[in-house]
DOPAVEX-392299 format. One record per residue (C-alpha): residue number from 1; z, y, x. Coordinates in nm, 2 decimals, always signed. Each point is the difference from the previous one (the first is absolute). Example, Ala and Ser with C-alpha at 12.3 -4.5 7.8 and 13.67 -1.06 7.14 Angstrom:
# residues 2
<1, <+0.78, -0.45, +1.23>>
<2, <-0.07, +0.34, +0.14>>
***
This chain:
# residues 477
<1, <+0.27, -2.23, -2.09>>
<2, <+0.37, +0.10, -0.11>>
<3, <+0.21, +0.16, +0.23>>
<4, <+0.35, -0.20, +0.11>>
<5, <+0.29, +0.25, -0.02>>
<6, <+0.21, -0.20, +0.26>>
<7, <+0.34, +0.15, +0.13>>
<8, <+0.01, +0.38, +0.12>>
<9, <-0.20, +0.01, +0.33>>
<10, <+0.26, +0.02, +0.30>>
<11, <-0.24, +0.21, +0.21>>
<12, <-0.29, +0.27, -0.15>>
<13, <-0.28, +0.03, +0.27>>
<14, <+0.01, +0.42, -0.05>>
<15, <-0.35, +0.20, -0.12>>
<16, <-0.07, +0.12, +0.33>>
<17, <-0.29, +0.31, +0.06>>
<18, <-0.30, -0.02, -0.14>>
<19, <-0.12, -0.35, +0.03>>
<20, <+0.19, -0.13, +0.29>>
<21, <+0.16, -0.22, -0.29>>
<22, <-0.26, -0.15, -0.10>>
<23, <-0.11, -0.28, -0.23>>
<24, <+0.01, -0.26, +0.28>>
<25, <+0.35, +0.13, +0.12>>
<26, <+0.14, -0.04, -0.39>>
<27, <-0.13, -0.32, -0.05>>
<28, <+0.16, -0.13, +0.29>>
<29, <+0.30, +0.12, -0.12>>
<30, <-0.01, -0.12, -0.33>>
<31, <-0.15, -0.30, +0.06>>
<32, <+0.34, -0.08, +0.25>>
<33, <+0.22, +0.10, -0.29>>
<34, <+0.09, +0.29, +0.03>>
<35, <-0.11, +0.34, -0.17>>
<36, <-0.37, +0.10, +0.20>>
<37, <-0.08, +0.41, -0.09>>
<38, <-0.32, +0.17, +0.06>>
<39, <-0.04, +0.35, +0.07>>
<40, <-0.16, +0.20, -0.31>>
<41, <-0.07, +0.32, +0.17>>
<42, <-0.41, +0.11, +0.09>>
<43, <-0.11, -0.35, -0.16>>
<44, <-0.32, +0.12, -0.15>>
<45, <-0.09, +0.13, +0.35>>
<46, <+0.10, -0.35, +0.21>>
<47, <-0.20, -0.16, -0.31>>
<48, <-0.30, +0.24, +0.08>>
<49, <-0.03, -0.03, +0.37>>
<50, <+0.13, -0.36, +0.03>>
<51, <-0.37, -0.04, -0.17>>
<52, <-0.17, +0.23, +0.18>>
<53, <+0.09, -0.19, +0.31>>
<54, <-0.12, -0.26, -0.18>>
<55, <+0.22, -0.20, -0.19>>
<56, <+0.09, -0.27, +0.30>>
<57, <+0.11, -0.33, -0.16>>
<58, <-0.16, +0.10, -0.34>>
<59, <+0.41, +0.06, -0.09>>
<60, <-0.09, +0.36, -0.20>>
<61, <-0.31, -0.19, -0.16>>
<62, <+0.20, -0.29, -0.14>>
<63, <+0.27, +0.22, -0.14>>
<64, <-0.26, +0.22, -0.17>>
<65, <-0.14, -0.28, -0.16>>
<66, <+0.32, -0.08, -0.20>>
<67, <+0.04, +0.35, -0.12>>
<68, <+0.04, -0.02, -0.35>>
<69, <-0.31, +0.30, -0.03>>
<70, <-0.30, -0.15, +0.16>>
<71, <-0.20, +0.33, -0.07>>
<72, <+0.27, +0.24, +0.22>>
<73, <-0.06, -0.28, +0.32>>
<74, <-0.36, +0.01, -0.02>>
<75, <+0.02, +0.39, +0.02>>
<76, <+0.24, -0.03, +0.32>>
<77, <-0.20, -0.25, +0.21>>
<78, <-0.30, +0.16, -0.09>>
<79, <+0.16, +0.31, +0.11>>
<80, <+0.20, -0.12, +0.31>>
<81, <-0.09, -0.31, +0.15>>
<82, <-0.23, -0.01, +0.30>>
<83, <-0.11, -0.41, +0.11>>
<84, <+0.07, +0.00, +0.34>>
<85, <+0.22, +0.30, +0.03>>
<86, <-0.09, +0.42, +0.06>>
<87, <-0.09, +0.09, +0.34>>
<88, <+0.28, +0.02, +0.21>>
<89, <-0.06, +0.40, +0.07>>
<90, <-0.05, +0.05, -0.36>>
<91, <+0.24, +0.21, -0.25>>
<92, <+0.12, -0.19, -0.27>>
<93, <-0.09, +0.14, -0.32>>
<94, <+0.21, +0.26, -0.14>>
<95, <+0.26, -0.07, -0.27>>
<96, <+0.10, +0.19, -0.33>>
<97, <+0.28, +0.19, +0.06>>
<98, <+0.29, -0.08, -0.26>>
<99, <+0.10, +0.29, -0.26>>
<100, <+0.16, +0.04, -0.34>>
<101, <-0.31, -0.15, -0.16>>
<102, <-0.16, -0.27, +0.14>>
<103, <-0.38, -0.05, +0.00>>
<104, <-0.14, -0.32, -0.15>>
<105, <-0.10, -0.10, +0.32>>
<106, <+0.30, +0.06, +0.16>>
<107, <+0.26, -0.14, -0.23>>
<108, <-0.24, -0.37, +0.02>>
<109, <+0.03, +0.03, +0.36>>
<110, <+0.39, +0.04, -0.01>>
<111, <+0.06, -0.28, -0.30>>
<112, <-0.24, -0.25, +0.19>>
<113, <+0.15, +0.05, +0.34>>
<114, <+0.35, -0.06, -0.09>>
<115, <-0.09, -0.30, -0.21>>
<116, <-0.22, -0.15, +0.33>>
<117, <+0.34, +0.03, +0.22>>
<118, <+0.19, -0.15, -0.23>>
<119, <-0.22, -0.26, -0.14>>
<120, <-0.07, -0.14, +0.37>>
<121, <+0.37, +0.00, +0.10>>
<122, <+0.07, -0.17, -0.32>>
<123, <-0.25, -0.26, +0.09>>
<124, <+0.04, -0.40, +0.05>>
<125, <+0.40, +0.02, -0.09>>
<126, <+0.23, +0.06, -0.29>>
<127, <+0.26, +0.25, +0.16>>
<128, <+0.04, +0.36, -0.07>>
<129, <-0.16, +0.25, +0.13>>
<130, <+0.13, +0.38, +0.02>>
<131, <-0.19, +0.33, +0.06>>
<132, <+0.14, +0.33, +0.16>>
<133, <-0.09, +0.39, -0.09>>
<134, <+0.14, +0.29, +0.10>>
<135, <+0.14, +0.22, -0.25>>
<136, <-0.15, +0.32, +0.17>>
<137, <-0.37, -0.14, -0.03>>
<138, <-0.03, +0.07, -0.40>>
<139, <-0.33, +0.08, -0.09>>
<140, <-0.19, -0.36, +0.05>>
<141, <+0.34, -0.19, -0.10>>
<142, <-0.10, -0.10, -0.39>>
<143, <-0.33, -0.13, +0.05>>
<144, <+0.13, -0.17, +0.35>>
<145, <+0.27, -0.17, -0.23>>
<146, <-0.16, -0.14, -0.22>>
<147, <-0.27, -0.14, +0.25>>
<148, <+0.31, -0.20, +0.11>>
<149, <+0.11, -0.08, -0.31>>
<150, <-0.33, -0.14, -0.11>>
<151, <+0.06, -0.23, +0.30>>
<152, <+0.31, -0.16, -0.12>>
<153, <+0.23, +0.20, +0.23>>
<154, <+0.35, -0.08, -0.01>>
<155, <+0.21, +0.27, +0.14>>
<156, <-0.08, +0.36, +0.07>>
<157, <+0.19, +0.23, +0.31>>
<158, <-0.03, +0.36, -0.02>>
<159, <+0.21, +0.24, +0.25>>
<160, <-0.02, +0.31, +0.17>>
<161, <+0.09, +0.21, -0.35>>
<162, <+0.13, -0.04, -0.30>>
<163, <-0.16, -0.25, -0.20>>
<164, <+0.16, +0.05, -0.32>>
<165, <-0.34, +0.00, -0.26>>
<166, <-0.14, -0.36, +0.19>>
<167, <+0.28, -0.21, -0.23>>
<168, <-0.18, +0.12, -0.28>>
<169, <-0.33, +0.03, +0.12>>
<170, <+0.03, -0.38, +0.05>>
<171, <+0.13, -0.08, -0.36>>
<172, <-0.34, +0.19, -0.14>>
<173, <-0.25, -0.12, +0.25>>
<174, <+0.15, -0.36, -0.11>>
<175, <-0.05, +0.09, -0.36>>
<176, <-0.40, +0.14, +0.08>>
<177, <+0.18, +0.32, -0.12>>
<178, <-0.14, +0.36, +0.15>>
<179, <+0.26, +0.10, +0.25>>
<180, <+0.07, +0.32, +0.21>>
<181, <+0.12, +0.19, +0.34>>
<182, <+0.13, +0.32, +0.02>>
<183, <-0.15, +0.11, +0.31>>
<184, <+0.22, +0.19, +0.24>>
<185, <-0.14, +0.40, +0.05>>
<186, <+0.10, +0.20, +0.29>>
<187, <+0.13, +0.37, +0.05>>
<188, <+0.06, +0.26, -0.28>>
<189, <-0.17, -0.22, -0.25>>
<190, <+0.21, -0.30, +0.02>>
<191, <+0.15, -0.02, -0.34>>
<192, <-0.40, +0.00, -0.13>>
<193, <-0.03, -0.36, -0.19>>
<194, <-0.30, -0.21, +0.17>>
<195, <-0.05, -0.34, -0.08>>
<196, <-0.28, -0.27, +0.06>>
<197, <-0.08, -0.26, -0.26>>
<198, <-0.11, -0.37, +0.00>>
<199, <-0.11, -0.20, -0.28>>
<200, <-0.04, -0.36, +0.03>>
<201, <-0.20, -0.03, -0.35>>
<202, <-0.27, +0.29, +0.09>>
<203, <+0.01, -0.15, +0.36>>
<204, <-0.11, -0.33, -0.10>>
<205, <-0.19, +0.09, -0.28>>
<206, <+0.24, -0.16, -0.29>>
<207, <+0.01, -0.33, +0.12>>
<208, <+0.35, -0.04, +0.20>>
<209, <+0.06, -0.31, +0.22>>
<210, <+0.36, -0.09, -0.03>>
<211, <+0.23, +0.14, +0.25>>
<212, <+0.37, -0.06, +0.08>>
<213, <+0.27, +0.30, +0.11>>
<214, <+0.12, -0.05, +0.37>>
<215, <+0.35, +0.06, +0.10>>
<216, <+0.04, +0.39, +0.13>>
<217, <+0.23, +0.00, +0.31>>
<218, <+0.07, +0.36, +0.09>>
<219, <+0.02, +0.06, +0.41>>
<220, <+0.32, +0.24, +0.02>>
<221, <+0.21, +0.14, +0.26>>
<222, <+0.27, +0.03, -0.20>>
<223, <+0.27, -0.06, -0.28>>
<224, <-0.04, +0.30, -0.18>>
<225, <-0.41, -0.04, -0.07>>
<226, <+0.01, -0.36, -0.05>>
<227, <+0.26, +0.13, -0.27>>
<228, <-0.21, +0.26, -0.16>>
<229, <-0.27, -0.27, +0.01>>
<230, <+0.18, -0.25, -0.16>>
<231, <+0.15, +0.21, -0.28>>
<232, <-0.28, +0.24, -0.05>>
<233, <-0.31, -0.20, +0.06>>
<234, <-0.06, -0.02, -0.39>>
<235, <-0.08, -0.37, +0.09>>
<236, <+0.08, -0.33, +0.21>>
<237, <+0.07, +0.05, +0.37>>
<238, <+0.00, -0.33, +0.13>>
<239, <+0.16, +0.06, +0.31>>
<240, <+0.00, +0.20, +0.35>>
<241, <-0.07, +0.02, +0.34>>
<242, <+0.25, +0.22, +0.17>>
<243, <-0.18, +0.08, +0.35>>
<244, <+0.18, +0.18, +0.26>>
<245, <-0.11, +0.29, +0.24>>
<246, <-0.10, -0.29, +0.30>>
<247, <-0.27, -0.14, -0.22>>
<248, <-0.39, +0.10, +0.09>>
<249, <-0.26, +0.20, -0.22>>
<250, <+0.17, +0.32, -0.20>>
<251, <+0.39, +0.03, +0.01>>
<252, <+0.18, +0.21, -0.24>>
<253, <+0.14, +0.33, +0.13>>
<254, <+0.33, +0.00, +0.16>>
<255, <+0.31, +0.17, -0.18>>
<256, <+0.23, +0.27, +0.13>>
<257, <-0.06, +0.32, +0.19>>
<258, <-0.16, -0.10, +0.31>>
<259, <-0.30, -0.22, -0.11>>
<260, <-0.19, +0.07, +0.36>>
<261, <+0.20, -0.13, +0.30>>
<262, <-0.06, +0.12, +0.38>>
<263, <-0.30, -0.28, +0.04>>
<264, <-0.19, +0.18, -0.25>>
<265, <+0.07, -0.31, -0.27>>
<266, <+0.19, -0.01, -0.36>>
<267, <+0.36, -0.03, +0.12>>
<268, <+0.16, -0.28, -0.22>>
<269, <+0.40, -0.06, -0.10>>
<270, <+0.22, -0.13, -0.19>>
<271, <-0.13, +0.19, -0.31>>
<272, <-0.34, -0.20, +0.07>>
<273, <+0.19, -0.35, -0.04>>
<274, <-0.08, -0.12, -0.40>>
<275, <+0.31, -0.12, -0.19>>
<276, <-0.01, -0.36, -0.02>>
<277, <+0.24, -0.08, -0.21>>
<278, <-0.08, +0.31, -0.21>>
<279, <-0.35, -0.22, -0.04>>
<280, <+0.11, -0.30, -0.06>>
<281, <+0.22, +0.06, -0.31>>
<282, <-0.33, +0.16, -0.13>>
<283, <-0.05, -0.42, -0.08>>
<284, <-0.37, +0.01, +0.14>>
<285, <-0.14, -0.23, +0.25>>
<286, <-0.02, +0.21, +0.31>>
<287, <-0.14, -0.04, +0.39>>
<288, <+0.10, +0.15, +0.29>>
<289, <-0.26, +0.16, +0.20>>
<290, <-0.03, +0.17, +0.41>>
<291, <+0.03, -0.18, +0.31>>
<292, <+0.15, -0.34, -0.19>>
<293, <-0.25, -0.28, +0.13>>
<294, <+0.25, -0.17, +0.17>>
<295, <+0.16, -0.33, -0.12>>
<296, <+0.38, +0.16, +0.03>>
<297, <-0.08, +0.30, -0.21>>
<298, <-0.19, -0.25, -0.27>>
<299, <+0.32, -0.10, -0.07>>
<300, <+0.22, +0.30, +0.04>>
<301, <-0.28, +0.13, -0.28>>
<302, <+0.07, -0.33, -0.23>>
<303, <+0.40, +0.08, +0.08>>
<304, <-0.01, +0.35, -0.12>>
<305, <-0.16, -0.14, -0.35>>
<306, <-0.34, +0.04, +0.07>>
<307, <-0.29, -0.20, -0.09>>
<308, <-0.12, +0.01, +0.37>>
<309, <-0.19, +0.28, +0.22>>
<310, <-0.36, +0.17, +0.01>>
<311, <-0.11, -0.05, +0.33>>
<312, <-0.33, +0.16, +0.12>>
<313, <-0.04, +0.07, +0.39>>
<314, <+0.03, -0.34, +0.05>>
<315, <-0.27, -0.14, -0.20>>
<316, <-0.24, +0.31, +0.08>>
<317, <-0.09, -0.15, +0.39>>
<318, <-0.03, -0.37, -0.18>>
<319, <-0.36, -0.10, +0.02>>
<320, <-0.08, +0.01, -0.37>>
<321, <+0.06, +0.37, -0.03>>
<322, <-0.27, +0.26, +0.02>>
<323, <+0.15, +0.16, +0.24>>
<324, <-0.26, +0.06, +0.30>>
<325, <-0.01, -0.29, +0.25>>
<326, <-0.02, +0.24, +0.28>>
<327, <+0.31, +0.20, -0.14>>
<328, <+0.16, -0.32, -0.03>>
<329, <-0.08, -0.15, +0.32>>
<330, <+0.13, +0.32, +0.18>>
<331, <+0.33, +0.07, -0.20>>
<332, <+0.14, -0.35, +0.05>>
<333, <-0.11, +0.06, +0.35>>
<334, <+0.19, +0.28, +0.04>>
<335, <+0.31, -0.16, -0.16>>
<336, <-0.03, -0.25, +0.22>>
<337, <+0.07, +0.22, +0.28>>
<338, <+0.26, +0.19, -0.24>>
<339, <-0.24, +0.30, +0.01>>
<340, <-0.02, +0.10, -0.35>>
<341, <+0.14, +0.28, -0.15>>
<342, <-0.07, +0.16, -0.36>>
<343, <+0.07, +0.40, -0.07>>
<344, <+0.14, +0.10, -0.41>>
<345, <-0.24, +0.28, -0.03>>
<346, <+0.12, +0.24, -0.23>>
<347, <-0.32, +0.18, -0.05>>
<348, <-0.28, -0.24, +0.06>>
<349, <-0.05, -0.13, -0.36>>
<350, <-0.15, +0.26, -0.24>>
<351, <+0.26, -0.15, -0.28>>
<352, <+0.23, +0.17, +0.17>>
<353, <+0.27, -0.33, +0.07>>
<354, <+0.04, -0.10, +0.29>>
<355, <-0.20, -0.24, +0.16>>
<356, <+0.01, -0.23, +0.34>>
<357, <-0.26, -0.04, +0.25>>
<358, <-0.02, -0.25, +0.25>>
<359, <-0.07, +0.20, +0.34>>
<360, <-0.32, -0.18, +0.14>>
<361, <-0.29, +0.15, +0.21>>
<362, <-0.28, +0.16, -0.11>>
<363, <+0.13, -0.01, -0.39>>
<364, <+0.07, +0.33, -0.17>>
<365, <+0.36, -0.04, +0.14>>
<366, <-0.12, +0.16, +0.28>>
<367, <-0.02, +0.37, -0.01>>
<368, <-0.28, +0.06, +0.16>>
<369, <-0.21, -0.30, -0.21>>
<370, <+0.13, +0.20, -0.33>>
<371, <-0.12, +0.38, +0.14>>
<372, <-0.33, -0.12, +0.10>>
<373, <-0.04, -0.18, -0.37>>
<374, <-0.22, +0.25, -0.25>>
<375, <+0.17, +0.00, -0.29>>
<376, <-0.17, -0.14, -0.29>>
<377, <+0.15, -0.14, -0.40>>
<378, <-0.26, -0.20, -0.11>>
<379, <+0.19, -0.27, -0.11>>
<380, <+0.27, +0.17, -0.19>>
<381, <+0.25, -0.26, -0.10>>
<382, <+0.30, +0.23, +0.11>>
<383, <-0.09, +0.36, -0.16>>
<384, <+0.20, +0.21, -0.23>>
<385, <-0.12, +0.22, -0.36>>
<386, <+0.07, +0.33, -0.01>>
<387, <-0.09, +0.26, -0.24>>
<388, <-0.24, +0.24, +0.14>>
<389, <+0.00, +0.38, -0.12>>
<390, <-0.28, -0.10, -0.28>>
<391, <+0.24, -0.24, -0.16>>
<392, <-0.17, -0.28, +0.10>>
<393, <+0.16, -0.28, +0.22>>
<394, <-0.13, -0.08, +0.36>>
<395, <+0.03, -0.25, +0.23>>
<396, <+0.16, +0.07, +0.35>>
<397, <+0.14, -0.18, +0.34>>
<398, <+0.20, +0.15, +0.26>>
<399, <-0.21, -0.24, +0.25>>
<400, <-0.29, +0.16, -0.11>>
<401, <-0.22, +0.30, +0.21>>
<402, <+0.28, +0.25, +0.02>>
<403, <-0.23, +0.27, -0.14>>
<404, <-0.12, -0.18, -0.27>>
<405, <+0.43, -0.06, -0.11>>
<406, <+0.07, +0.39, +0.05>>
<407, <-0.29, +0.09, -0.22>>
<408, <+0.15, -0.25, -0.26>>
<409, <+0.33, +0.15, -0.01>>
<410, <+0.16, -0.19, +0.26>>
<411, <+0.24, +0.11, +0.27>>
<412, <-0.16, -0.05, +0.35>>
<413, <+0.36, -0.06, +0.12>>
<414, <-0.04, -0.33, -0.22>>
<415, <-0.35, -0.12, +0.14>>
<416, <+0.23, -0.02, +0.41>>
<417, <-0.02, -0.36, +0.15>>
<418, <-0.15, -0.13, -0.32>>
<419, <-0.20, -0.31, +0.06>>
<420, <-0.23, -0.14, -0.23>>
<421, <+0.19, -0.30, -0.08>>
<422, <-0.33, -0.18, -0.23>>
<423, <-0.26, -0.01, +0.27>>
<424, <+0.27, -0.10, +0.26>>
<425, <+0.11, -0.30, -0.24>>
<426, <-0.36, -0.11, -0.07>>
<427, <-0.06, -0.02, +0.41>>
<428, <+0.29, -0.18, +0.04>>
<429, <-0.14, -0.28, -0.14>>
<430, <-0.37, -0.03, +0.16>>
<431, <-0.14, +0.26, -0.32>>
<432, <-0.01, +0.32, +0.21>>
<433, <-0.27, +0.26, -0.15>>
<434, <-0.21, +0.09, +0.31>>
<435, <-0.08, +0.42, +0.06>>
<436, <-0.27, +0.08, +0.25>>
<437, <-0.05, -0.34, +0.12>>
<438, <+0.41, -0.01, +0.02>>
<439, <+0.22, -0.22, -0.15>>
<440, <+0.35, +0.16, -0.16>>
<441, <+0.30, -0.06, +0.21>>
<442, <+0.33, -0.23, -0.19>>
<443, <+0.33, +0.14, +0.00>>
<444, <+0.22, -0.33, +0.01>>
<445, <+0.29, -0.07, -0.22>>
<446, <+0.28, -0.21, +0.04>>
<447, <+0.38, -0.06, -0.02>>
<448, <+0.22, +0.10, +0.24>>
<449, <+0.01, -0.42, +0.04>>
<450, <-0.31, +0.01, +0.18>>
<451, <+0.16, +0.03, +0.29>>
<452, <+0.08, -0.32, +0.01>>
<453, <-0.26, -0.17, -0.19>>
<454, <-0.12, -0.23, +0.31>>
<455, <+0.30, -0.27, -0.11>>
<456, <-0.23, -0.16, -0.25>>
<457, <-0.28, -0.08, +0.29>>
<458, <+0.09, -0.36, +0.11>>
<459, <-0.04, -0.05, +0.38>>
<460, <-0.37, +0.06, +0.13>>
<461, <-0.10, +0.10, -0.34>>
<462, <-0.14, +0.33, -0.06>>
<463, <+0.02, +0.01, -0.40>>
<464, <+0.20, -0.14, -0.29>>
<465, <-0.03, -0.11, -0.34>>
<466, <+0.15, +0.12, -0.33>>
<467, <+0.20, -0.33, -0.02>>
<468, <+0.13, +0.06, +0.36>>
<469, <+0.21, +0.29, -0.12>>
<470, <+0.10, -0.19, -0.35>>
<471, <+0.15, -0.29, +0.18>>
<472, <+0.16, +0.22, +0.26>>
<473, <+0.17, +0.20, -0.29>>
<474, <+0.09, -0.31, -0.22>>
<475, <+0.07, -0.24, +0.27>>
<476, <+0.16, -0.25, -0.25>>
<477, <-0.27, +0.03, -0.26>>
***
């Protein structure tokens, strides 16, 4: 089924967290016309334990069955699935931690995963269909591309970084050409050259099915990178987000002198505000992004020259999002009431950008929820190489056991009110790994539009849809 390439979407549902947008939440979306995005980040683990809780609906099943290499399903049902679902008390299984080199096992995992989220939001309607990475996640990125690409994606998002080799990267993965990522190292070492590798002709044994390249929209924060990125790319930027400081997830680092104001969050100015019309004479499609899901600033976005806005917070409490019912139910709630109030932690993510947490009890918002918490990396999406004293690289997180950081090299001044962000994402959406017969705690995030989030819930309703927030935008369409 060929793709329609209708108009430039007037609203991009954003890649929220890990999993909260979903395949159901981008379908939605595209399927109303507008440009439905699903969260790339930790795939191969929802994949895994979305089986292991067995598989409800048989959605996981069906998409495996239309992978394009029957052999690498069969090896990740028989692995993963359990009929009926694990015990409820039960860990799920552990996952292959991503590095430079990928094992066989773990690269199938990361190609099939992303290919099952977009295949199923792609499903039962001709619209495009976008997926989101973030730039600072690099090791599983090549194989998790081209799982989306072998699913017919049509646009990719990448942010939080510089995303300057994924133009590229595109353009070969398109071709079935072997492409490559420099790898980012930490500390003394950094100039070291890492890379990892992915070749679509090994992968699939010499027989490629036929892919098409995506559009790349970069997610900036301002003039000057989406500049750099569309000059020195060394390929075709198709366009930009350009997300402001109010928006939810990871924000970009404030500018100036004083980047910590007296409420302990990133202090942001007038230095923070991107360049608009710097952007726009950059003659790329562009969307505005950070507190714009309101019908007014739709159109102040379409006035400046934009294409239209990225909006996330508001499709995140819809009820096709992954997000947790119960987080749901309690945050719109709470806005209700006008009782909800997020905190820009400058510390909390261990990428080291800001990053803002909805303040909700007993979440790791709370201080005393995030003491008790043993700290633990078994996941591993969000650490760092660094070259050890051997020469050798090694793999480290500031969220990790402080001890086990120090002993790598790390400052323990680094490792303070670092929370790990990949087992907090993964309970936020019902997949929390269970320790001692406990279950990990979320850490909720959201933009600073949460607050008022309760407009979309009609009278005596207590949830909304996707569409609800669409036709609230675009009134007229």
């Amino acid at each position: 089924m060929s793709a329609v390439r209708p108009k430039l979407p007037k609203i991009i549902q954003g890649g929220m967290g890990a999993g909260v947008s979903n395949w159901r939440l981008a379908k939605a979306v595209s399927a109303a016309g507008q440009l439905g995005v699903v969260a790339g980040t930790a795939l191969d683990s929802i994949l895994s334990r979305r089986l292991q809780k067995g598989d409800v609906g048989g959605h996981m099943r069906r998409a495996l069955r239309a992978f394009p290499i029957p052999d690498v399903a069969d090896r990740i049902l028989k692995r993963f699935f359990v009929p009926g679902g694990k015990p409820k008390k039960a860990r799920f299984l552990p996952n292959w931690k991503p590095t430079a080199h990928l094992s066989r096992n773990l690269e199938d995992l990361l190609v099939a995963s992303s290919f099952v989220e977009v295949h199923l939001a792609k499903e039962s309607h001709e619209y495009p269909v976008g997926i989101n990475f973030l730039e600072k996640i690099q090791t599983p990125t090549l194989p998790a591309l081209y799982g989306a690409l072998l699913a017919g994606v049509d646009y990719v998002l990448m942010g939080a970084g510089i995303p300057r080799a994924i133009p590229g990267v595109l353009d070969g993965l398109a071709e079935g050409s072997e492409v490559e990522l420099r790898i980012d190292i930490k500390g003394r070492d950094a100039d070291r050259v890492l890379h990892s590798r992915f070749d679509p002709t090994t992968y699939c044994g010499g027989e490629l099915p036929p892919v098409k390249r995506p559009a790349f929209v970069a997610i900036v924060s301002s003039h000057v990178l989406a500049a750099v990125l569309a000059r020195s790319s060394g390929s075709r930027v198709d366009g930009f987000v350009v997300e402001g400081p109010t928006a939810g997830g990871h924000n970009a680092p404030p500018r100036g002198k004083a980047p910590v104001g007296p409420d302990g969050q990133p202090s942001y100015g007038e230095k923070d505000e991107p360049d608009i019309e710097a952007i726009r004479e950059l003659g790329l499609p562009f969307w505005l992004a950070g507190s714009y899901a309101e019908p007014e600033r739709v159109a102040d976005a379409l006035e400046q020259g934009a294409a239209g806005v990225q909006v996330g917070t508001a499709f995140a409490y819809c009820e096709e999002s992954g997000l947790d019912e119960k987080v749901k139910r309690r945050v719109l709630k709470l806005s209700r009431r006008g009782r909800v109030r997020t905190f820009t932690d400058p510390v909390a993510s261990p990428t080291g950008f800001p990053f803002k947490v909805v303040q909700l009890r007993n979440t790791l918002s709370e201080a005393l929820a995030y003491t008790k918490r043993p700290r633990t990396c078994d996941l591993g999406y969000l650490r760092s190489a660094f070259c050890r004293a051997n020469g050798l690289i090694g793999w480290r997180c500031p969220a990790e056991p402080v001890e086990d950081y120090v002993a790598k090299g790390g400052s323990k001044e680094d490792t303070i009110g670092r929370k790990c962000l990949c087992n907090a994402l993964t309970a936020n959406i019902g997949l929390a790994q269970i320790r001692g017969g406990k279950r990990e705690k979320p850490l909720v995030t959201s933009g600073d539009d949460v607050a008022r989030i309760a407009r979309f819930l009609a009278p005596g309703k207590h949830s909304y849809k996707a569409i609800d927030v669409i036709r609230y935008l675009l009134p007229a369409g």
